[in-house]
N, C-alpha and C positions, 0 to 999 in steps of 0.2 A: 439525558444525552451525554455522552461521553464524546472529546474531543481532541484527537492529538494534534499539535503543533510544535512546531520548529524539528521534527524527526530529520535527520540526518546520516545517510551512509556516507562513509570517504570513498572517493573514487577506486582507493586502490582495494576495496573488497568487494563495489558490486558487484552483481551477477551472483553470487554465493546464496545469497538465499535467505542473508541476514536479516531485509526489513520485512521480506514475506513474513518469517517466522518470528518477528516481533510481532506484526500484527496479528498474526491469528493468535499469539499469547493472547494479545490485547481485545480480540474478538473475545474470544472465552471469556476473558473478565469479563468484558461488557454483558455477555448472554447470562451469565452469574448474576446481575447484579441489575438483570432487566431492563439496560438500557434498550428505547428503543430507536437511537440513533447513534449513529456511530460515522465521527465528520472528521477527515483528516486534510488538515492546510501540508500545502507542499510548499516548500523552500522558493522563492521565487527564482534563484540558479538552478532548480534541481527540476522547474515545471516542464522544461522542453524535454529533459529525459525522461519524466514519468509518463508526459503525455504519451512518447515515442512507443512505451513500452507496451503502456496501455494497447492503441492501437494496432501493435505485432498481436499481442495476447486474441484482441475480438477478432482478427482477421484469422487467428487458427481455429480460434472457434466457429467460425464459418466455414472452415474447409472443412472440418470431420462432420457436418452437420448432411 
C-alpha cells in the first residue's frame, strides 16, 4: 500500500494541473512497485475543494455517458 499525506497545492496555482500530474507520477511509481493500494489523506482545509471538484469531474462523466 502506498500512501500520500499532507499533499498540498497553494491556492494561487490550482486549476493548472499540478497535483493531477503529481499523482499520476505517483500512480506509476505505485504500478512499478505493485502497490495494490494507493490511499491519499486530504488536507482538512483543502477537503471541501477536493470534494467540490470531485463531484463537477462524476457529474461530467454522466453527461457524455
Amino acid at each position: 500500500m502506498a500512501h500520500i499525506c499532507q499533499m498540498w497545492v497553494t491556492p494561487a496555482v490550482r486549476g493548472e494541473g499540478i497535483a493531477k500530474a503529481l499523482l499520476s507520477e505517483i500512480r506509476t511509481w505505485a504500478l512499478d512497485k505493485e502497490c495494490e493500494c494507493l490511499a491519499l489523506d486530504v488536507a482538512p482545509c483543502c477537503r471541501k475543494y477536493f470534494l467540490k471538484k470531485l463531484r463537477r469531474k462524476k457529474e461530467r462523466s454522466k453527461q457524455t455517458l
